[in-house]
C-alpha positions as CSV (number, residue, x, y, z in Angstrom):
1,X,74.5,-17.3,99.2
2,X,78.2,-16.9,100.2
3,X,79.3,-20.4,98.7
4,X,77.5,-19.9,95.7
5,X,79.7,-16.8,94.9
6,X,82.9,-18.6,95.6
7,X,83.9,-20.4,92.2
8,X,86.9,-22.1,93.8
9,X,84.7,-24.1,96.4
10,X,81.9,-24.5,93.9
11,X,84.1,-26.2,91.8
12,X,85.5,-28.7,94.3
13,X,81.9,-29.5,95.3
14,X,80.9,-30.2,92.5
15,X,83.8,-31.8,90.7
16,X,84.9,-34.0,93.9
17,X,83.9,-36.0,96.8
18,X,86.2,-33.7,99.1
19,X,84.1,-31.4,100.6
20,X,81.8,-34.4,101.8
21,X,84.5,-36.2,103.2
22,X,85.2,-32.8,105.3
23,X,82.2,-32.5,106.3
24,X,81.7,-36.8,107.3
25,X,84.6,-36.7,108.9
26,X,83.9,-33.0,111.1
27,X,80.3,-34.4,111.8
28,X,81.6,-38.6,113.2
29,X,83.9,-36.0,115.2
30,X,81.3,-34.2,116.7
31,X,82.1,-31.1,115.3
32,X,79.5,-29.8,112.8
33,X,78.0,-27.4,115.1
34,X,81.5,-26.1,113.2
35,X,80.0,-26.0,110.2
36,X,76.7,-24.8,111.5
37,X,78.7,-21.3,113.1
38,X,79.4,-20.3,109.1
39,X,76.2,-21.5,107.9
40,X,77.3,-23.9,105.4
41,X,74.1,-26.1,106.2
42,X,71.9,-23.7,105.1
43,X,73.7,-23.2,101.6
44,X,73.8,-26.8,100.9
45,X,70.5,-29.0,101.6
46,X,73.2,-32.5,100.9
47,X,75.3,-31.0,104.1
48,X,71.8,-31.0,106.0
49,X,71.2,-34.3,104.6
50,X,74.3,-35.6,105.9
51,X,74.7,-34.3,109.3
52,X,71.6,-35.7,109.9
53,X,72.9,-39.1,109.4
54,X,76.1,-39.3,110.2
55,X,76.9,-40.6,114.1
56,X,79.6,-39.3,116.4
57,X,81.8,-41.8,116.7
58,X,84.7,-41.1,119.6
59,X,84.2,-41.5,123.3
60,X,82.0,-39.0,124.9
61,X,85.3,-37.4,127.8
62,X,87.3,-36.7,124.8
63,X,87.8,-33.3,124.5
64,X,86.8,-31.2,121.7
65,X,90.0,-29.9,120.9
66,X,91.3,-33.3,121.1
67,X,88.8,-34.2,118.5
68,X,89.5,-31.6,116.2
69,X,92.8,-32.4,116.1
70,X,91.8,-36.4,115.8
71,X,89.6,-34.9,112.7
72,X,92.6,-32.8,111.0
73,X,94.9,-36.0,110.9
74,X,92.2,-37.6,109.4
75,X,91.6,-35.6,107.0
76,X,95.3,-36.0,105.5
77,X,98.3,-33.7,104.6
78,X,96.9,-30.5,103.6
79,X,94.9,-30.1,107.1
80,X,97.9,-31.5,109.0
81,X,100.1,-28.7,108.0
82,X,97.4,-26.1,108.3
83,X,96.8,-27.1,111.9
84,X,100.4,-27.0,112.3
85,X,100.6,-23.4,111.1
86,X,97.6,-22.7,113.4
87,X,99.5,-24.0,116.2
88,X,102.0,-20.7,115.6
89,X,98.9,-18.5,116.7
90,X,98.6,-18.9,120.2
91,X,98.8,-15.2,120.5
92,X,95.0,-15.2,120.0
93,X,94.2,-19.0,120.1
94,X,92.7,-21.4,123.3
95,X,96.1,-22.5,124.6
96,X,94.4,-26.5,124.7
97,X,94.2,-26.1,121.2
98,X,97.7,-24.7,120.9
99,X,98.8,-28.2,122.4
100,X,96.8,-30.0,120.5
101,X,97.9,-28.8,117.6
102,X,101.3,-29.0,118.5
103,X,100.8,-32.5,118.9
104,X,99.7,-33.4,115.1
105,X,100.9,-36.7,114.4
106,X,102.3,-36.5,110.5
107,X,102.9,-40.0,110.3
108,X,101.2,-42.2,108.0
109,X,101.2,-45.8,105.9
110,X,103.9,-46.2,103.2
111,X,102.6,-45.9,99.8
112,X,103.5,-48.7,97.2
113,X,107.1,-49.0,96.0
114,X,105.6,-49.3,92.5
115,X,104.8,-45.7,93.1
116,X,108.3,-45.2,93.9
117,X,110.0,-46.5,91.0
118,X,107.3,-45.0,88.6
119,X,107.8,-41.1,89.8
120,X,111.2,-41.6,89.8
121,X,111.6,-43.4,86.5
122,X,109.2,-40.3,85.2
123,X,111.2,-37.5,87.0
124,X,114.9,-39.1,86.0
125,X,114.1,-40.3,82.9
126,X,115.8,-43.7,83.4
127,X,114.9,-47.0,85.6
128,X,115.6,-46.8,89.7
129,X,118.1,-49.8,89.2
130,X,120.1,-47.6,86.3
131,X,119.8,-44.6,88.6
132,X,121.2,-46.3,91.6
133,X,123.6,-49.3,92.4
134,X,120.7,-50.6,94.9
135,X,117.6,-49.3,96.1
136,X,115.8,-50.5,99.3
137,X,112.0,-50.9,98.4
138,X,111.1,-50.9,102.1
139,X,110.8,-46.9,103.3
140,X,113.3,-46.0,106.3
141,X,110.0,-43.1,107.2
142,X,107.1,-42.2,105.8
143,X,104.5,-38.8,106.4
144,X,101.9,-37.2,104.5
145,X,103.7,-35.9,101.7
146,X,106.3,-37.5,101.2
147,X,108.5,-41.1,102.0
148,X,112.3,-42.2,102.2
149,X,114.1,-45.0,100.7
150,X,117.7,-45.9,101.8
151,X,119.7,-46.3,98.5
152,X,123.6,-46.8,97.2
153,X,125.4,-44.8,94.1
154,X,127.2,-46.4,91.5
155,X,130.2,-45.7,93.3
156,X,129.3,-46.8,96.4
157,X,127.8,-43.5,98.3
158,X,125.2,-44.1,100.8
159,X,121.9,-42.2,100.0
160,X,118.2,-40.7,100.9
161,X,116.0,-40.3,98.5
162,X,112.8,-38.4,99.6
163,X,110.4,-39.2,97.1
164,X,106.6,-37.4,97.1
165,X,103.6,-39.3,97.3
166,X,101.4,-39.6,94.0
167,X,98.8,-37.2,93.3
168,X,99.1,-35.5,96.3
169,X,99.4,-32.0,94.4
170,X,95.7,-32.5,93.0
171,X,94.9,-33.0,96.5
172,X,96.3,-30.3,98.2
173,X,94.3,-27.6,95.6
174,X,91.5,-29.3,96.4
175,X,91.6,-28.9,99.7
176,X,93.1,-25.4,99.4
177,X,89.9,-24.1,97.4
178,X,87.4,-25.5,100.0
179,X,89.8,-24.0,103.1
180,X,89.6,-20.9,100.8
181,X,86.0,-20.9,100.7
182,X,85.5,-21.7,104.7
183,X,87.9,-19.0,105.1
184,X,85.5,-16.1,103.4
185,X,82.1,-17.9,105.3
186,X,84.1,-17.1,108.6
187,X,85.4,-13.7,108.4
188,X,81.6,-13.2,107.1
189,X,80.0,-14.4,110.0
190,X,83.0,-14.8,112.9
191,X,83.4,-11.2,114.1
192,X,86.5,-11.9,116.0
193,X,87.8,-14.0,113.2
194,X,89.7,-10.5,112.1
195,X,92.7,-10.9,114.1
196,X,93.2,-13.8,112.6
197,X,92.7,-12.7,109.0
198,X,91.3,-15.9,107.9
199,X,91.8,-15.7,103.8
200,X,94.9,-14.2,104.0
201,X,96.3,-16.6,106.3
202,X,94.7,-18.9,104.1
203,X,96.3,-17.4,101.4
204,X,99.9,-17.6,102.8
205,X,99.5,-21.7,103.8
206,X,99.1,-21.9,100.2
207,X,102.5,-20.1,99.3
208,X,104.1,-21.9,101.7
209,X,102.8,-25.6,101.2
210,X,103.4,-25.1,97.4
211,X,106.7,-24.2,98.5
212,X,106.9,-27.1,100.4
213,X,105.8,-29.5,98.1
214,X,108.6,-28.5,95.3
215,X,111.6,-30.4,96.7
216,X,114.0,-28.5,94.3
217,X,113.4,-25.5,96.8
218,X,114.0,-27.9,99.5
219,X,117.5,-28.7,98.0
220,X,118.5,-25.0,97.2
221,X,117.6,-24.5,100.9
222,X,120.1,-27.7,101.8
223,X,122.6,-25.5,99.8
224,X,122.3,-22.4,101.1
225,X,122.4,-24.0,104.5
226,X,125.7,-25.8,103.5
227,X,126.8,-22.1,102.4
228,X,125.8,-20.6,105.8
229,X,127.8,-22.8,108.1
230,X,131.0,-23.9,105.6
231,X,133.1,-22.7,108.5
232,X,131.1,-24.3,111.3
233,X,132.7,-27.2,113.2
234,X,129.4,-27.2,115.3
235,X,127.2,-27.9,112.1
236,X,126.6,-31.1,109.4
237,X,124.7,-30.3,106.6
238,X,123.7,-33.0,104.1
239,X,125.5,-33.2,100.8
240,X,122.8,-33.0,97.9
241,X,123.6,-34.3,94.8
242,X,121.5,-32.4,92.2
243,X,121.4,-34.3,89.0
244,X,119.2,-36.5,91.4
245,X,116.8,-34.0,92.2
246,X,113.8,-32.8,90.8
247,X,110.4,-31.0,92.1
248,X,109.2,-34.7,93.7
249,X,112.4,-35.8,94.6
250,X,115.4,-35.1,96.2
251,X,118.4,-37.1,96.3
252,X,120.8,-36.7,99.4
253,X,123.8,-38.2,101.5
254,X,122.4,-40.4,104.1
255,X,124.0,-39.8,107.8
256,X,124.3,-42.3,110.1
257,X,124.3,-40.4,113.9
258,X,121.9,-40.4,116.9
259,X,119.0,-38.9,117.0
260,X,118.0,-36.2,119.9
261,X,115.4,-37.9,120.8
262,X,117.5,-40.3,121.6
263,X,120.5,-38.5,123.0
264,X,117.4,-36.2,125.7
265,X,117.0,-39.8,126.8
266,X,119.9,-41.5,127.0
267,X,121.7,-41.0,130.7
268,X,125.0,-42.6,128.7
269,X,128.3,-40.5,128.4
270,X,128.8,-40.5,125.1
271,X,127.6,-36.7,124.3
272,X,128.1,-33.4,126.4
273,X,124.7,-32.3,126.5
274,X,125.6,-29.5,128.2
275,X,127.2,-28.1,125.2
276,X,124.7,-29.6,122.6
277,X,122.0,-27.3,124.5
278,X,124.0,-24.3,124.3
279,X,125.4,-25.4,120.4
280,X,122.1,-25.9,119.3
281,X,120.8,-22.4,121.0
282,X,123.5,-20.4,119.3
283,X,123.2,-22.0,115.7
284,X,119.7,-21.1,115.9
285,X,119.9,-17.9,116.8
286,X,122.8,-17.3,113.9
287,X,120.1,-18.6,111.8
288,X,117.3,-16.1,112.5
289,X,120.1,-13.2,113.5
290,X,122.7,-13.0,111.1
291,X,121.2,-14.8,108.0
292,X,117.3,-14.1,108.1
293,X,116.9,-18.0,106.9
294,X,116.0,-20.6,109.3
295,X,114.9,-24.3,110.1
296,X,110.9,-23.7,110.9
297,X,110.7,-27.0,112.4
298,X,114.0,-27.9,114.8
299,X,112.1,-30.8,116.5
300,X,114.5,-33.1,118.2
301,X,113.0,-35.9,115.3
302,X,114.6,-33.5,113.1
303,X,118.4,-33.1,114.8
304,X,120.8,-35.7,114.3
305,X,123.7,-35.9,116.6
306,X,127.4,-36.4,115.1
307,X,130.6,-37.5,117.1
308,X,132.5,-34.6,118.4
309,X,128.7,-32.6,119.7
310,X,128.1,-32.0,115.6
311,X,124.5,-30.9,115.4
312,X,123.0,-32.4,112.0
313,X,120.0,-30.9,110.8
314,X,117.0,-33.0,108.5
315,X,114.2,-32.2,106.6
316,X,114.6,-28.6,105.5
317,X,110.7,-28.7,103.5
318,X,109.8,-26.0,106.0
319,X,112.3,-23.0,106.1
320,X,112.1,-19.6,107.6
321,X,113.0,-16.5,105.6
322,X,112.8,-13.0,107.2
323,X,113.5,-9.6,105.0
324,X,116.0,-7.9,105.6
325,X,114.0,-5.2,107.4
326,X,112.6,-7.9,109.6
327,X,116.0,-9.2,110.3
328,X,117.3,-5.3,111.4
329,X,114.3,-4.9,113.7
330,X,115.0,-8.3,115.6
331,X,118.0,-7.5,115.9
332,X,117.2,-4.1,117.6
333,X,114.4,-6.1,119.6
334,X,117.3,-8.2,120.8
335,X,119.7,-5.1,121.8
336,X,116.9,-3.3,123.4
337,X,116.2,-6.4,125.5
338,X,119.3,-6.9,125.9
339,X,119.7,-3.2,127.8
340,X,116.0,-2.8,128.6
341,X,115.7,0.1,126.4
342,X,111.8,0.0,125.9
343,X,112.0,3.0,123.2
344,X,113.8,0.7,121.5
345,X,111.9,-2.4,121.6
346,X,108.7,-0.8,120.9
347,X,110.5,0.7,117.8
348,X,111.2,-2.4,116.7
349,X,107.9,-4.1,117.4
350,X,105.9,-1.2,115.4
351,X,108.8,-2.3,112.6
352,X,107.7,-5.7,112.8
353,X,104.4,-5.8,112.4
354,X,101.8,-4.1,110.3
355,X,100.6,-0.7,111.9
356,X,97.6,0.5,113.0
357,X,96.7,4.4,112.4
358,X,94.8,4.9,115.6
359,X,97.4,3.0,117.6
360,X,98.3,5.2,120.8
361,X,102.0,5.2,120.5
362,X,102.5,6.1,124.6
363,X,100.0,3.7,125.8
364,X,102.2,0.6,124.0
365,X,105.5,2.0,125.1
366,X,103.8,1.7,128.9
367,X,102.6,-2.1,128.1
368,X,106.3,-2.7,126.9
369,X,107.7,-0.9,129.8
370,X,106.0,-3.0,132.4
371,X,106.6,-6.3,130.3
372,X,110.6,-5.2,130.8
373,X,110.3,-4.1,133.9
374,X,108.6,-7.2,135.3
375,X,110.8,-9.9,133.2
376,X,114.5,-7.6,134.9
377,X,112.9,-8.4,138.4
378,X,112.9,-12.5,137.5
379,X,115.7,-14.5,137.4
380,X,117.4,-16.1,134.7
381,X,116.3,-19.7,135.1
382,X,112.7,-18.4,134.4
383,X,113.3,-16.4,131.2
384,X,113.1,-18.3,128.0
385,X,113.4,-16.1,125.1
386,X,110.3,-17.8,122.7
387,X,107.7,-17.2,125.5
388,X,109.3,-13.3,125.3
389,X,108.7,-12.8,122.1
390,X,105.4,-14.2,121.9
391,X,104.1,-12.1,124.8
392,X,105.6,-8.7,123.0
393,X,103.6,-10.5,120.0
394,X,100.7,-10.6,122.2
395,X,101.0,-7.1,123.2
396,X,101.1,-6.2,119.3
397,X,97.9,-8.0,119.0
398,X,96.0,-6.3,121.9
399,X,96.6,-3.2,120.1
400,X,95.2,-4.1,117.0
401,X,98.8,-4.7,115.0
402,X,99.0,-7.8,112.8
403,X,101.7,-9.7,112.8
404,X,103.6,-11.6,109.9
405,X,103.6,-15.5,110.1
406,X,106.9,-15.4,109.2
407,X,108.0,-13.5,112.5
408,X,105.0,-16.4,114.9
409,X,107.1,-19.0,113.0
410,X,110.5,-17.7,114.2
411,X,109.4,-17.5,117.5
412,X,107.9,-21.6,117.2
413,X,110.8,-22.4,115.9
414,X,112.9,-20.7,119.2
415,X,111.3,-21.9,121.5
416,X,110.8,-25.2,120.1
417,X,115.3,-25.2,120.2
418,X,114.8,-23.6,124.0
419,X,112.7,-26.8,124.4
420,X,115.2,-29.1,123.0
421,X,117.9,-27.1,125.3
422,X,115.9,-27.5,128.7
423,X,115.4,-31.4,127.8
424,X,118.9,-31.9,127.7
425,X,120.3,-29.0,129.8
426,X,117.7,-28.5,133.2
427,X,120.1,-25.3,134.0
428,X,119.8,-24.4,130.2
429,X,119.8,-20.1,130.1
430,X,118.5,-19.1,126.6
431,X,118.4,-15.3,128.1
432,X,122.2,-15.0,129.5
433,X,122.8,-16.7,126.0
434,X,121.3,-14.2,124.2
435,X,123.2,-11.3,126.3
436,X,126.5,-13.0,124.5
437,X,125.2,-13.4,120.9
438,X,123.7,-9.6,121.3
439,X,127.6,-8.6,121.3
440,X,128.6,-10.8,118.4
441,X,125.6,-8.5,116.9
442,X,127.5,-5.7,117.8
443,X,130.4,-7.3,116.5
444,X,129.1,-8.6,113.4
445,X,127.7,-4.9,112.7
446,X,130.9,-3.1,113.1
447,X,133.3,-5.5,110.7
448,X,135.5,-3.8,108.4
449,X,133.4,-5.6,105.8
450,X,130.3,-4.4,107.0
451,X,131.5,-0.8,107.5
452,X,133.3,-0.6,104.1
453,X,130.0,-1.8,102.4
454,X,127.6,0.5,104.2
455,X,130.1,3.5,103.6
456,X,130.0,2.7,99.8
457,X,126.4,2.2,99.8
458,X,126.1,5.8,101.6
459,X,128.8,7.5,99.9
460,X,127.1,6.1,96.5
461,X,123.7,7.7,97.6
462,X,125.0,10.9,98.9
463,X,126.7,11.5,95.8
464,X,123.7,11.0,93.1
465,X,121.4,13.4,95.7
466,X,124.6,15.7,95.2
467,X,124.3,15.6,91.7
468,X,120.8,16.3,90.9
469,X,120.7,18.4,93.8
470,X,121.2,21.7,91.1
471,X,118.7,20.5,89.0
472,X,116.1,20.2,91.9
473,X,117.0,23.5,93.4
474,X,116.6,24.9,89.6
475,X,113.0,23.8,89.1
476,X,111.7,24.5,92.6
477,X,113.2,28.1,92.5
478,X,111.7,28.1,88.6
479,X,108.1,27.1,89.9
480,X,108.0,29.7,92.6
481,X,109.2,32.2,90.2
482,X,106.5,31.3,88.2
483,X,103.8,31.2,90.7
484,X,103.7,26.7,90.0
485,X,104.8,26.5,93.7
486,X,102.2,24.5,95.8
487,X,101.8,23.1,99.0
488,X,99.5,20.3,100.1
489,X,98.7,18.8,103.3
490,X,97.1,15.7,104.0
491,X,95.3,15.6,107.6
492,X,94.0,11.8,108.5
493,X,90.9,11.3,110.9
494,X,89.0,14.0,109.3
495,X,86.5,12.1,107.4
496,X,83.8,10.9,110.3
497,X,83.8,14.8,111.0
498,X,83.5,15.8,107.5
499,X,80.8,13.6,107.3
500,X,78.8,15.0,110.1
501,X,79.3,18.6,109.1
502,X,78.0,17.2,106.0
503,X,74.6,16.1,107.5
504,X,74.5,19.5,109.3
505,X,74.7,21.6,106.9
506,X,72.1,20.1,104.5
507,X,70.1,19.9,107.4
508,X,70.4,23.8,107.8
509,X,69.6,24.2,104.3
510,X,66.6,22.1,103.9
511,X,65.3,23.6,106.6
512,X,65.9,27.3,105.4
513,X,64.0,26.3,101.7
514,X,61.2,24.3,103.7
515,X,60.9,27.6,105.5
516,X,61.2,29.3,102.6
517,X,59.0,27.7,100.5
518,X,56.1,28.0,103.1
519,X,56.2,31.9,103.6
520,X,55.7,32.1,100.0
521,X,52.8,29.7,99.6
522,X,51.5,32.3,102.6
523,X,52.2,34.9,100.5
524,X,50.7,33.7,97.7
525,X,47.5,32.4,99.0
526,X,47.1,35.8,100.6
527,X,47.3,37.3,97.3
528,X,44.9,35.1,95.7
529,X,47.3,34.6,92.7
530,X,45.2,32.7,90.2
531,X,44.1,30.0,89.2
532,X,42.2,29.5,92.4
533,X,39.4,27.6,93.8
534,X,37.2,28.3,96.7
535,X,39.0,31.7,96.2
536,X,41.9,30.3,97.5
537,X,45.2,30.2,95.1
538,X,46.1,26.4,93.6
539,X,49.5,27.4,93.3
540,X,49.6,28.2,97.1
541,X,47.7,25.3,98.8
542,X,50.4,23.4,96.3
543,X,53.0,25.1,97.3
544,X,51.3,24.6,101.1
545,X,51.0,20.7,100.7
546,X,53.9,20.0,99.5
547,X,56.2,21.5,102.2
548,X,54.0,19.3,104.4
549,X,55.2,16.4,103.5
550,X,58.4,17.4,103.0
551,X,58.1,18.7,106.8
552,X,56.8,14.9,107.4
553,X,59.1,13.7,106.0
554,X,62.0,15.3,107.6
555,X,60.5,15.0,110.8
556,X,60.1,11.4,110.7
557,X,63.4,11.0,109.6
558,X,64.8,13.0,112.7
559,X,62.8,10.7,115.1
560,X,64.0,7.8,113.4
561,X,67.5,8.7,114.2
562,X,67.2,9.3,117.7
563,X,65.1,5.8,117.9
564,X,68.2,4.5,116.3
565,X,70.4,5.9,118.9
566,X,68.8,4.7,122.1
């Protein structure tokens, strides 16, 4: 059996309660026909045991996408998040489930303050009330990984120290190994789980929620942010004050400002939201554009609002990164938008995702075409720039490309800012926006900085090819010379014919020996070559019998085919 094979859940069934708290939990939900799709009742005769007597428990009209998503919140941090990464694929995912998902709840009970002082005391080797002037036991928020506690340095600085919850890494393995497991049961019985890739989207949530849960990434990424927009007026970035910090905790300056939750629903004066729709637009896309490092969750919970329009930005646990590649082919997806140039976009949609060898490069260029061609005949307060992407993403998908999670979180994370910009702007245009940052593009490309470095970087390349150029010319003249000289070429798709000239040809030569080995066993038994019996030769009624199976044989293997076939 599948789960018998997979060490990783093994182990968490046998060594914890987890996996029949997952499976309680799916079946009060009325969901273990779930369960049932991968087979896991049949592997396990407890899970049988248990769906049989566990009730569902939630009113019959609510929907079953609801439910899952009631069942995932349940189920605590590490199924939170993975729902929330789920909620990027609505390329090939129910778009009820998309909202669901989008509507996870990651907010949760306080854990005690005992808890608090402990992990700090452990993780800055010295007593909360040596660390800090005062320390406010009661948490300002709270979610599934981690809390916050208003505090005060010894000198008086305001701070807010995100502190992780207690065994919460134990946890999330846990529940990564039995995820894992699932993972494998549904690529083996799910057909269309492909596009989805199951383990290795698996396998990806756990890079990135082990990323998330050490917070001394989360303040390098504070830095780096800090670094990115030291010339901003636009932008506030916490300061983080690092001898405070460790892989549970980070220690930062606490901003008092307004929240844009509460700014979308104010109707009060006090802030041009006008310009805090296109301010937040255009920081966001510098993020993604010029820096390949963004904020993967710019929810209005998570912008704080500054005197002056100052955009302040909290919790950076989940950051974007895009490789420079990635970066390059946005921003030629962004220019060919920009000037519909669909030779262009499609070049940098193949550059984006992971490539398919049978893909039918014209047919896609068509698809992109059309998608261009209808979005030029709409006007601008229709366009928003996430839903663009994500139906170019589509497209990818339809023709069997995969596509990077770190590119589907981008685009959640743009139109999640386009969102925020509609709420308080109803005329907001992300699309005549992006015309005007496509030009600082431009711009940014054709700096003397940028030149001088790409001329070096060039000129630094040419000249090494230039210098072993000799050498190379030497040995390939020496090899030809010398009759070393070969050529090799590689033709792809050749195999399934190969294969069938294969069968052909043994074919042809079984039947040629077959023949063969008849007419001699004729020939023989015509002879009389001895020894015989009943004057007829044993070596040719052998010879006689055993092509007649072999004839049989063949034969019914023929048939068998063709049965096959039809």
């Amino acid at each position: 059996m599948l789960f018998k094979r997979r060490s990783g859940l093994q182990r968490s069934i046998r060594y914890s309660r987890r996996f029949q708290d997952l499976v309680r939990v799916l079946a009060r939900y009325g969901l273990a026909d779930l369960l049932k799709i991968i087979k896991v009742d049949r592997s396990f005769r407890r899970v049988r045991r248990m769906l049989k007597k566990v009730h569902i428990d939630v009113p019959p009209e609510t929907s079953r996408w609801e439910r899952l998503r009631l069942a995932l919140e349940e189920l605590g941090p590490t199924f939170i998040k993975f729902g929330q990464l789920l909620s990027n694929r609505n390329d090939i995912l129910p778009a009820e489930l998309i909202r669901e998902l989008e509507s996870l709840q990651d907010r949760v009970p306080p854990f005690p303050v005992e808890d608090v002082h402990r992990t700090i005391q452990r993780d800055l080797g010295r007593p909360v009330h040596d660390v800090f002037r005062s320390f406010d036991d009661v948490a300002v928020a709270s979610a599934s990984i981690a809390q916050v506690h208003k505090a005060q340095l010894h000198d008086g600085t305001v701070v807010a120290v995100k502190v992780q919850r207690p065994g919460l890494r134990d946890l999330v393995d846990t529940d990564l190994d039995i995820l894992m497991g699932l993972a494998r049961l549904v690529e083996a019985y799910v057909r269309s789980s492909r596009l989805l890739n199951p383990t290795g989207f698996v396998q990806e949530f756990r890079e990135r929620l082990f990323e998330e849960l050490d917070f001394s990434l989360e303040a390098q990424s504070i830095r780096r942010f800090t670094v990115m927009f030291s010339k901003s007026k636009d932008v506030r970035v916490p300061v983080v004050y690092r001898d405070l910090c460790s892989d549970r905790i980070v220690t930062m300056e606490y901003i008092e400002g307004t929240r844009m939750t509460e700014v979308i629903r104010s109707r009060e004066g006090r802030f041009d939201k006008k310009e805090l729709a296109r301010k937040g637009a255009n920081i966001m896309l510098e993020q993604v554009y010029l820096h390949g490092f963004f904020h993967g969750d710019p929810h209005p919970g998570n912008l704080m609002v500054l005197p002056g329009n100052v955009i302040c930005f909290l919790d950076f646990g989940a950051m974007g990164r895009l490789r420079p590649r990635e970066r390059q082919a946005l921003n030629e997806t962004v220019l060919g938008l920009v000037d519909m140039d669909t030779v262009r976009v499609t070049d940098a949609l193949l550059d984006l995702t992971e490539g398919d060898p049978a893909l039918n490069r014209a047919r896609l260029e068509d698809a992109v075409f059309d998608l261009i061609d209808e979005y030029s005949s709409s006007s601008l307060e229709d366009l928003d720039l996430g839903t663009l992407f994500q139906q170019l993403v589509g497209l990818a998908v339809s023709f069997g490309l995969r596509v990077p999670t770190r590119l589907l979180v981008m685009i959640k994370a743009t139109i999640t800012i386009e969102g925020v910009g509609r709420n308080l702007d109803p005329e907001f245009q992300p699309i005549e926006l992006l015309k005007t940052f496509a030009r600082r593009i431009i711009l940014e490309r054709l700096r003397p900085e940028r030149l001088a470095k790409d001329a070096a970087t060039t000129g630094l390349d040419l000249m090494e090819t230039l210098r072993t150029l000799p050498r190379d010319a030497q040995d390939l003249i020496g090899k030809a010379r010398s009759g070393k000289l070969s050529l090799g070429f590689k033709v792809e798709g050749l195999d399934p014919l190969m294969h069938t000239l294969d069968a052909i040809s043994f074919r042809l030569v079984f039947g040629i020996v077959l023949a063969a080995l008849m007419i001699a066993s004729a020939l023989i038994t015509q002879a009389g070559l001895p020894p015989t019996w009943n004057d007829l030769s044993v070596i040719g009624l052998g010879g006689f019998l055993v092509s007649g199976l072999l004839g049989m044989g063949f034969l019914f293997s023929l048939l068998s085919r063709v049965f096959r076939r039809h």
